[in-house]
Biopython code that builds the backbone (N, CA, C, O; Angstrom):
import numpy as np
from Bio.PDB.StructureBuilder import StructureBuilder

atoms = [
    (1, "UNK", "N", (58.329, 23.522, -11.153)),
    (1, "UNK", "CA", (58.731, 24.810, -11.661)),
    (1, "UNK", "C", (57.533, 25.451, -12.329)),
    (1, "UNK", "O", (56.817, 24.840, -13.122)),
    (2, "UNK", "N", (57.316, 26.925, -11.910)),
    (2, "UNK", "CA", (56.178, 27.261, -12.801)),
    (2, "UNK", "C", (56.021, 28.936, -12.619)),
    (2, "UNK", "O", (56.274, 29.340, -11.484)),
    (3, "UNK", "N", (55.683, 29.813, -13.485)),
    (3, "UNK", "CA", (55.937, 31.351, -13.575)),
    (3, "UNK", "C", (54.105, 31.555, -12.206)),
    (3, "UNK", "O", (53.723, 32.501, -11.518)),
    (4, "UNK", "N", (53.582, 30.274, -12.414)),
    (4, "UNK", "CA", (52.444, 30.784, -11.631)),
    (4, "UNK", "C", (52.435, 31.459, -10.131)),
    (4, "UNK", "O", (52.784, 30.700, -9.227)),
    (5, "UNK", "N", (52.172, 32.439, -9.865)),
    (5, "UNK", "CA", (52.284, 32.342, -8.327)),
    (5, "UNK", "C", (51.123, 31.347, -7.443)),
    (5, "UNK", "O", (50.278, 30.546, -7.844)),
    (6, "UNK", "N", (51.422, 31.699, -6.393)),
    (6, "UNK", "CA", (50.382, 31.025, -4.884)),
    (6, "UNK", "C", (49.273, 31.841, -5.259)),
    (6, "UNK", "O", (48.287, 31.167, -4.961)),
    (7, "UNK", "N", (48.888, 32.941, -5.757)),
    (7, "UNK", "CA", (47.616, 33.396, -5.761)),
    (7, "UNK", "C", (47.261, 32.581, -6.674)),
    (7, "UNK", "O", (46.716, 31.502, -6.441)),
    (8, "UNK", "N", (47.574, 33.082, -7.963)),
    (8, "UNK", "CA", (47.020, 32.833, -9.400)),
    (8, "UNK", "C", (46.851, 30.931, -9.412)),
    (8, "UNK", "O", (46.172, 30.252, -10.183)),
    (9, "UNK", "N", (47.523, 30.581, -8.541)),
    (9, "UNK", "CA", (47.392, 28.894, -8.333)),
    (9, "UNK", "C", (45.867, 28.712, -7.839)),
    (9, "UNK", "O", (44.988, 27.988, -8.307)),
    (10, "UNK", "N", (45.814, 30.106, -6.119)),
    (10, "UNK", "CA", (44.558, 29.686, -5.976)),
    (10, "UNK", "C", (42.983, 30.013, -6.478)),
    (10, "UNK", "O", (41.921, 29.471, -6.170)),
    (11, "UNK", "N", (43.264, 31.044, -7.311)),
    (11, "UNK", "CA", (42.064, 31.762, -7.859)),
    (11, "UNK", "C", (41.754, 30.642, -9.082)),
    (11, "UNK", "O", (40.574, 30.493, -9.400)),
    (12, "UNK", "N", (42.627, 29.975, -9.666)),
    (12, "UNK", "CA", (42.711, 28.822, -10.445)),
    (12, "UNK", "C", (41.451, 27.531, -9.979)),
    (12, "UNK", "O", (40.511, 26.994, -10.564)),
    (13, "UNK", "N", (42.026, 27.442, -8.706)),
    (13, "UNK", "CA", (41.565, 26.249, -8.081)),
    (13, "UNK", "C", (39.892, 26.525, -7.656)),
    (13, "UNK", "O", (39.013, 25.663, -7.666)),
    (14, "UNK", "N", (39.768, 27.622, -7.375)),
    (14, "UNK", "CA", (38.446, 28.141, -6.393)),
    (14, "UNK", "C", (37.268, 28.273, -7.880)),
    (14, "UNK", "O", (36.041, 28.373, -7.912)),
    (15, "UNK", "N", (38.259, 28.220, -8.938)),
    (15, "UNK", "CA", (37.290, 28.267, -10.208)),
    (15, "UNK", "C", (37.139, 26.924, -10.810)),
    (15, "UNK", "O", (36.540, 26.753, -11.872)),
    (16, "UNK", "N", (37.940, 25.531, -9.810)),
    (16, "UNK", "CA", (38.020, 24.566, -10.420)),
    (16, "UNK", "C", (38.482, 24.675, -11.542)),
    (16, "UNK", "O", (37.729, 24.050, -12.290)),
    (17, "UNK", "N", (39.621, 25.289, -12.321)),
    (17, "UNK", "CA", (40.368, 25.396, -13.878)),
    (17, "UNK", "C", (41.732, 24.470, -12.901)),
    (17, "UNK", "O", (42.364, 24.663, -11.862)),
    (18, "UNK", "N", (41.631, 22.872, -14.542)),
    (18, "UNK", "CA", (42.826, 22.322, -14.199)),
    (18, "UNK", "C", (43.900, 23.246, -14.695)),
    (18, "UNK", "O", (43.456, 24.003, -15.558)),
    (19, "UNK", "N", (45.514, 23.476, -14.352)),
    (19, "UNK", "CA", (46.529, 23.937, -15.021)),
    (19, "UNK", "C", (47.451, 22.889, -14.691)),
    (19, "UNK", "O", (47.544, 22.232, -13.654)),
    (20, "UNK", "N", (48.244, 22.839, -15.958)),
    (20, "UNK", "CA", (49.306, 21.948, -15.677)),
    (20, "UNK", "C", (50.766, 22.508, -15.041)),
    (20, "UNK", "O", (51.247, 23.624, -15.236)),
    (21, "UNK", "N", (51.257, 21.567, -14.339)),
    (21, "UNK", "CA", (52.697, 21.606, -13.127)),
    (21, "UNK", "C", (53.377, 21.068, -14.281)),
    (21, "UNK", "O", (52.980, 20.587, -15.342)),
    (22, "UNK", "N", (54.869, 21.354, -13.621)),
    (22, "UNK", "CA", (55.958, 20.641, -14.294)),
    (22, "UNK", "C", (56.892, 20.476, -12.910)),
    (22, "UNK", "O", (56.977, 21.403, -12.105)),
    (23, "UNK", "N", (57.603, 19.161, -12.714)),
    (23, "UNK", "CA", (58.450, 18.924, -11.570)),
    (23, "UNK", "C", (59.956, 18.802, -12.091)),
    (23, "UNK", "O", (60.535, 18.934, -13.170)),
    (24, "UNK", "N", (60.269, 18.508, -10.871)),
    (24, "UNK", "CA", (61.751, 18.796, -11.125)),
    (24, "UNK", "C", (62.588, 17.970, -11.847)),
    (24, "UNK", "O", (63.794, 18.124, -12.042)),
    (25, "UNK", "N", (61.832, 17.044, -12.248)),
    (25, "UNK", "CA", (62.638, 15.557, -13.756)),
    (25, "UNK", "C", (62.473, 16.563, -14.589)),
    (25, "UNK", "O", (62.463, 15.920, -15.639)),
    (26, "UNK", "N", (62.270, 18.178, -15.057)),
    (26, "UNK", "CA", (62.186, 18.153, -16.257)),
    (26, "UNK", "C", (63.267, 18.435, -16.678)),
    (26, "UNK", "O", (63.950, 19.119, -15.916)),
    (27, "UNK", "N", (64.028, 17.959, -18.347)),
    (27, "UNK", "CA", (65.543, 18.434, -18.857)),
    (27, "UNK", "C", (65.704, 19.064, -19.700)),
    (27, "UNK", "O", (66.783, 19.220, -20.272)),
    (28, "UNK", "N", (64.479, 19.665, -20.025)),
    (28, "UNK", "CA", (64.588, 20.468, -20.661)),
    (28, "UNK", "C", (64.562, 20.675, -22.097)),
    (28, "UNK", "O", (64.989, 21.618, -22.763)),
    (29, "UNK", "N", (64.060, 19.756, -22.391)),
    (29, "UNK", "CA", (64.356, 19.166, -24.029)),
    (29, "UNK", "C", (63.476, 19.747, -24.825)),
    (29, "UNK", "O", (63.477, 19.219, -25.937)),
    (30, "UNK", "N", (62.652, 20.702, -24.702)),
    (30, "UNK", "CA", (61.904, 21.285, -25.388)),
    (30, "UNK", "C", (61.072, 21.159, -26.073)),
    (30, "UNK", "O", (60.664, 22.090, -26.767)),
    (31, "UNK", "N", (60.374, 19.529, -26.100)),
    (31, "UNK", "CA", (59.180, 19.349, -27.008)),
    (31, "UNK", "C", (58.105, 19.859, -26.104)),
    (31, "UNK", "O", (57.059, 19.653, -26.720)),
    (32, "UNK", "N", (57.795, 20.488, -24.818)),
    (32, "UNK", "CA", (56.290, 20.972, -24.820)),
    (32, "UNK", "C", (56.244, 22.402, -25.114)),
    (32, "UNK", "O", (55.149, 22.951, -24.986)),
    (33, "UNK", "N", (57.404, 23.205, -25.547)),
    (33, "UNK", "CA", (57.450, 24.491, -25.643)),
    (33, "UNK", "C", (57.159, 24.455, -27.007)),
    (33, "UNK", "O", (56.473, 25.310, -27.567)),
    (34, "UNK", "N", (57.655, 23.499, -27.551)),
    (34, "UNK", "CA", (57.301, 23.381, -29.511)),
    (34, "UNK", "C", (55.916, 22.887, -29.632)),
    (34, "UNK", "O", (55.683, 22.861, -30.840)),
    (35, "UNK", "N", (54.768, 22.439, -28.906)),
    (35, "UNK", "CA", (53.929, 21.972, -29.129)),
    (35, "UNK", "C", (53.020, 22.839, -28.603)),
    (35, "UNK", "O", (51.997, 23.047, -29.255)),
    (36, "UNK", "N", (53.224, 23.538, -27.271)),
    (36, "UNK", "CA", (52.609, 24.487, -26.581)),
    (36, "UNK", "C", (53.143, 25.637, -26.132)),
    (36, "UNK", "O", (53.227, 25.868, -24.925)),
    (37, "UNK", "N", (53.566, 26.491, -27.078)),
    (37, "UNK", "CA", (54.275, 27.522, -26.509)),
    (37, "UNK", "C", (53.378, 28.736, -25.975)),
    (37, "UNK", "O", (53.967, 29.733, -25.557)),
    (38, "UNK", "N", (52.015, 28.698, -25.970)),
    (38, "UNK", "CA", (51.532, 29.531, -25.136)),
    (38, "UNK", "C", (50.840, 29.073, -23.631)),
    (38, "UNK", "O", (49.891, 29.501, -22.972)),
    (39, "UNK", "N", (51.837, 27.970, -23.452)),
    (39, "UNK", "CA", (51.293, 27.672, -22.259)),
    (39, "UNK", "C", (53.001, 27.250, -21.814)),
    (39, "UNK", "O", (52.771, 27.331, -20.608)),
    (40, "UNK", "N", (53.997, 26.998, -21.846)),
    (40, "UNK", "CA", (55.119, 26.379, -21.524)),
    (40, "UNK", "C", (56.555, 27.401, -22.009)),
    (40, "UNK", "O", (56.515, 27.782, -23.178)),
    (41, "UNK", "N", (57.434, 27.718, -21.412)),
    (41, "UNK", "CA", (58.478, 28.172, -22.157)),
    (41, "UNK", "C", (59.645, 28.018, -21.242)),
    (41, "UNK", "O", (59.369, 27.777, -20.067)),
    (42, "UNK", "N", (60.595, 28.091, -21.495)),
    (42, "UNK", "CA", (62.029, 27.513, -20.781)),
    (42, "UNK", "C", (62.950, 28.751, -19.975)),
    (42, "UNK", "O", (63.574, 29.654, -20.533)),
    (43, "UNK", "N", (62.856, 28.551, -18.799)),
    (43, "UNK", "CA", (63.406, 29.759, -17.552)),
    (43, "UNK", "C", (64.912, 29.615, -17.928)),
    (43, "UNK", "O", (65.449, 28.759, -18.631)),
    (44, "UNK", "N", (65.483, 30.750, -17.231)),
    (44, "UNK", "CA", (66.904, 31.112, -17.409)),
    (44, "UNK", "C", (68.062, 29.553, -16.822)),
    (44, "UNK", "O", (69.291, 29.509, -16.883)),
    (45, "UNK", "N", (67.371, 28.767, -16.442)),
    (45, "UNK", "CA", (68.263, 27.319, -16.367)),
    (45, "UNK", "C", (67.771, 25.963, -17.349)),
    (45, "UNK", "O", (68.186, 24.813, -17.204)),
    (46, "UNK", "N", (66.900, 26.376, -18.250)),
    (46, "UNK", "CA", (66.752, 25.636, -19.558)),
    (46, "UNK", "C", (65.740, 24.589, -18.806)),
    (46, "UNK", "O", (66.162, 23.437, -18.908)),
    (47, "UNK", "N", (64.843, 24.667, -18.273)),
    (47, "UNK", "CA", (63.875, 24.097, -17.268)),
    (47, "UNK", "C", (62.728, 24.353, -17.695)),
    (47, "UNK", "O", (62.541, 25.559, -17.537)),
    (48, "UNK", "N", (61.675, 23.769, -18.248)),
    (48, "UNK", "CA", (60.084, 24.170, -18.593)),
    (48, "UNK", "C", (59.180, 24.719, -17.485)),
    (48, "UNK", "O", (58.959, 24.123, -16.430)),
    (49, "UNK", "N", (58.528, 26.272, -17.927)),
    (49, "UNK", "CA", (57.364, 26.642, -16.728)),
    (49, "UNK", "C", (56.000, 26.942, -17.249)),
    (49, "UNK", "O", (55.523, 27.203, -18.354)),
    (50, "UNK", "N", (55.707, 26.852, -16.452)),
    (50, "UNK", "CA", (54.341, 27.320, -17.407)),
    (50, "UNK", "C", (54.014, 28.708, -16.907)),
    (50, "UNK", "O", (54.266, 29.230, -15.821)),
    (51, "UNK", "N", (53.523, 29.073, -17.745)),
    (51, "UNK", "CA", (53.230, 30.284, -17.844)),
    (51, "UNK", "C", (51.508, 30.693, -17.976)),
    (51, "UNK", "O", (50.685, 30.133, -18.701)),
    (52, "UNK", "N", (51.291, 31.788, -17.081)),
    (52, "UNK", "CA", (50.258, 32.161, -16.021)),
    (52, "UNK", "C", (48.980, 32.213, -17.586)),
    (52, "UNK", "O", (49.419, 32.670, -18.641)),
    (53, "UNK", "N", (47.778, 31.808, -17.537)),
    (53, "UNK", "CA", (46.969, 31.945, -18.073)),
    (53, "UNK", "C", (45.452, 31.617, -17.319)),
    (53, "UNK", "O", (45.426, 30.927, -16.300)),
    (54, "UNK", "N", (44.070, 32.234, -17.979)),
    (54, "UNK", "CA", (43.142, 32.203, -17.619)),
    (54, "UNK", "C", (42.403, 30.767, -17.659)),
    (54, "UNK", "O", (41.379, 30.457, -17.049)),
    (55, "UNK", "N", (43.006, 30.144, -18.336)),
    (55, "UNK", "CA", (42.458, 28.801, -18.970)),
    (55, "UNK", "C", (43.476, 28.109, -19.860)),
    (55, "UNK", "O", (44.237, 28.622, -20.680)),
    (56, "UNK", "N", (43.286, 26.481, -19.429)),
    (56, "UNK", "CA", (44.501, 25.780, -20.229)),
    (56, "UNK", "C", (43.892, 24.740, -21.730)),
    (56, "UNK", "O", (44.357, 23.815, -22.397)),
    (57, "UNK", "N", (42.744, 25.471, -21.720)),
    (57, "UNK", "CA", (41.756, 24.611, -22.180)),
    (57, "UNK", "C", (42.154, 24.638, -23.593)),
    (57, "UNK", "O", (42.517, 25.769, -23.918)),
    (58, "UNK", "N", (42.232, 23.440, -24.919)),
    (58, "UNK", "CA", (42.587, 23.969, -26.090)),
    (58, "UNK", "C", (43.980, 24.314, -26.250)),
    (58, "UNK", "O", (44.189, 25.036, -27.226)),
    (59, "UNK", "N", (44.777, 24.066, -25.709)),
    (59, "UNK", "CA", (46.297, 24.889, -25.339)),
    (59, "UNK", "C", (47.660, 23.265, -26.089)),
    (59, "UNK", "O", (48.874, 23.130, -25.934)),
    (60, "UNK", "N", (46.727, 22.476, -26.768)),
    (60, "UNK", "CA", (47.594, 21.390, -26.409)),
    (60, "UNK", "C", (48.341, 21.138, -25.177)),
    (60, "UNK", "O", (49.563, 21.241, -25.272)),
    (61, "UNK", "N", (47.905, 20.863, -24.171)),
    (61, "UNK", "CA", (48.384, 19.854, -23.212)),
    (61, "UNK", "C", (49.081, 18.828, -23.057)),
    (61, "UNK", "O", (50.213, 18.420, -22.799)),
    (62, "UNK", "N", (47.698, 18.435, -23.374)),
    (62, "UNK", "CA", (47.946, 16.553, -23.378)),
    (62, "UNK", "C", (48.633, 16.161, -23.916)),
    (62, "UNK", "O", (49.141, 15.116, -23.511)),
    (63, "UNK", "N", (49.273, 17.006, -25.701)),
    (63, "UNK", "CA", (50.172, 16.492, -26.437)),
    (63, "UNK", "C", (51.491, 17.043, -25.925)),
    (63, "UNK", "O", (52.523, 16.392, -26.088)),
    (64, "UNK", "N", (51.494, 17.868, -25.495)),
    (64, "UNK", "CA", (52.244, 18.853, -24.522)),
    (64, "UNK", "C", (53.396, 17.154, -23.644)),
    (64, "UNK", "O", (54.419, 16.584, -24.024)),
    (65, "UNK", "N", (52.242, 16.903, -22.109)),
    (65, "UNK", "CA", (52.097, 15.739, -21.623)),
    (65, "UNK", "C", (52.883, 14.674, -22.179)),
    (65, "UNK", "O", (54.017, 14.457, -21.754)),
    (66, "UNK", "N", (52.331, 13.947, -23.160)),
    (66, "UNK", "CA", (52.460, 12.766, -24.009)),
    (66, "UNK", "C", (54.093, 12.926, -24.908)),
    (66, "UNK", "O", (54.532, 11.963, -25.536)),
    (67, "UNK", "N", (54.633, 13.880, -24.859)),
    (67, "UNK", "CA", (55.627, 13.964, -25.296)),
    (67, "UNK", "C", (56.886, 14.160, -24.999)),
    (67, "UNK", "O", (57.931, 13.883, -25.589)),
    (68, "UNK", "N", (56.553, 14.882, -23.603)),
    (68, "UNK", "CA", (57.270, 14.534, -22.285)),
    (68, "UNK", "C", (58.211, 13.475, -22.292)),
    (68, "UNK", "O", (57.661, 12.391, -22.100)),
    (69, "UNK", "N", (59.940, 13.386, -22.508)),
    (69, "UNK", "CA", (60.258, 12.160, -22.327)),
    (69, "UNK", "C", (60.503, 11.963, -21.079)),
    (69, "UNK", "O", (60.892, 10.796, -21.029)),
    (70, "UNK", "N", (60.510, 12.329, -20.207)),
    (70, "UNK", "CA", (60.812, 12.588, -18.279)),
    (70, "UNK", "C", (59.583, 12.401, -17.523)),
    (70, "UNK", "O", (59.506, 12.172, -16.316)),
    (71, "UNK", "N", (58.177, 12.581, -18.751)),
    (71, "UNK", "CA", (57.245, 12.629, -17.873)),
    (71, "UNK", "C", (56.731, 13.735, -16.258)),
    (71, "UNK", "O", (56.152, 13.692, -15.173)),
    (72, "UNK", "N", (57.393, 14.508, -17.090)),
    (72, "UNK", "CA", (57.710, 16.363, -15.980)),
    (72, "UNK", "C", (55.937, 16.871, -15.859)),
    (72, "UNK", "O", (55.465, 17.333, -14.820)),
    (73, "UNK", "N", (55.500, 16.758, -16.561)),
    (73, "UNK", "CA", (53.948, 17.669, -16.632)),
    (73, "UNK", "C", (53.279, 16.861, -16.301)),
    (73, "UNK", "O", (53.598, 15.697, -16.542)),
    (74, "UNK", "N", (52.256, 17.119, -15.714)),
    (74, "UNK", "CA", (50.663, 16.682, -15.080)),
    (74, "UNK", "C", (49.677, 17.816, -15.174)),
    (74, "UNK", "O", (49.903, 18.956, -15.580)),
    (75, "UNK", "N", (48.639, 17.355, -14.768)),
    (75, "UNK", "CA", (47.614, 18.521, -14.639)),
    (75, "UNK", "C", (47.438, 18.413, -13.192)),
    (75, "UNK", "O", (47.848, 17.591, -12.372)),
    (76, "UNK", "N", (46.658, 19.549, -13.091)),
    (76, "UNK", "CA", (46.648, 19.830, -11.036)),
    (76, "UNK", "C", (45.292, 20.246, -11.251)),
    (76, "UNK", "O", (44.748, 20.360, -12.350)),
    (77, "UNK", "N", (44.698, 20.502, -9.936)),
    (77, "UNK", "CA", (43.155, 21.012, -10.271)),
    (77, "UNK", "C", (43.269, 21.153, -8.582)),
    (77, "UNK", "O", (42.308, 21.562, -7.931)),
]
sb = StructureBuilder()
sb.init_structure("model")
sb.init_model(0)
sb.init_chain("A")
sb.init_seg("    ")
for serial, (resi, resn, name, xyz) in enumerate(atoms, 1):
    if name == "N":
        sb.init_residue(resn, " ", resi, " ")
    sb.init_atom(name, np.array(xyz, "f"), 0.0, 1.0, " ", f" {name:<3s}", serial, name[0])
structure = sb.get_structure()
C-alpha cells in the first residue's frame, strides 16, 4: 500500500533514493504513523501508506520499521 505513484516510484529509483513500502500484513496499529508521521499515515481502510516525499532520509524509518508488530515496512531502492 502506498500514496506513491509508478512515476514518483521511478524518478525515486533513477536517483537511487531508498523509500520505504508497506505490504499487505499491515493492521494498522499505528505505531509508524506516531513515530513517523511525515512519512506514513493511515488510508480510508485503517492501512499504513506512505506518503510521496523527496527523500526518506532522517524521517525515522528504521524506528518507524522496528516497531512494526507485522513487520509491514521495508525499504525498496
Amino acid at each position: 500500500m502506498t500514496l506513491l505513484t509508478v512515476e514518483q516510484i521511478k524518478k525515486l529509483k533513477e536517483k537511487w533514493i531508498a523509500y520505504p513500502i508497506v505490504d499487505d500484513t499491515c493492521i494498522g496499529c499505528w505505531a509508524c504513523v506516531a513515530i513517523s508521521e511525515e512519512v506514513f499515515k493511515l488510508d480510508d481502510e485503517g492501512k499504513s501508506v506512505v506518503i510521496t516525499r523527496n527523500s526518506y532520509e532522517d524521517c525515522s524509518v528504521d524506528d518507524s520499521i522496528s516497531a512494526c508488530p507485522v513487520d509491514s515496512i521495508k525499504w525498496e531502492k
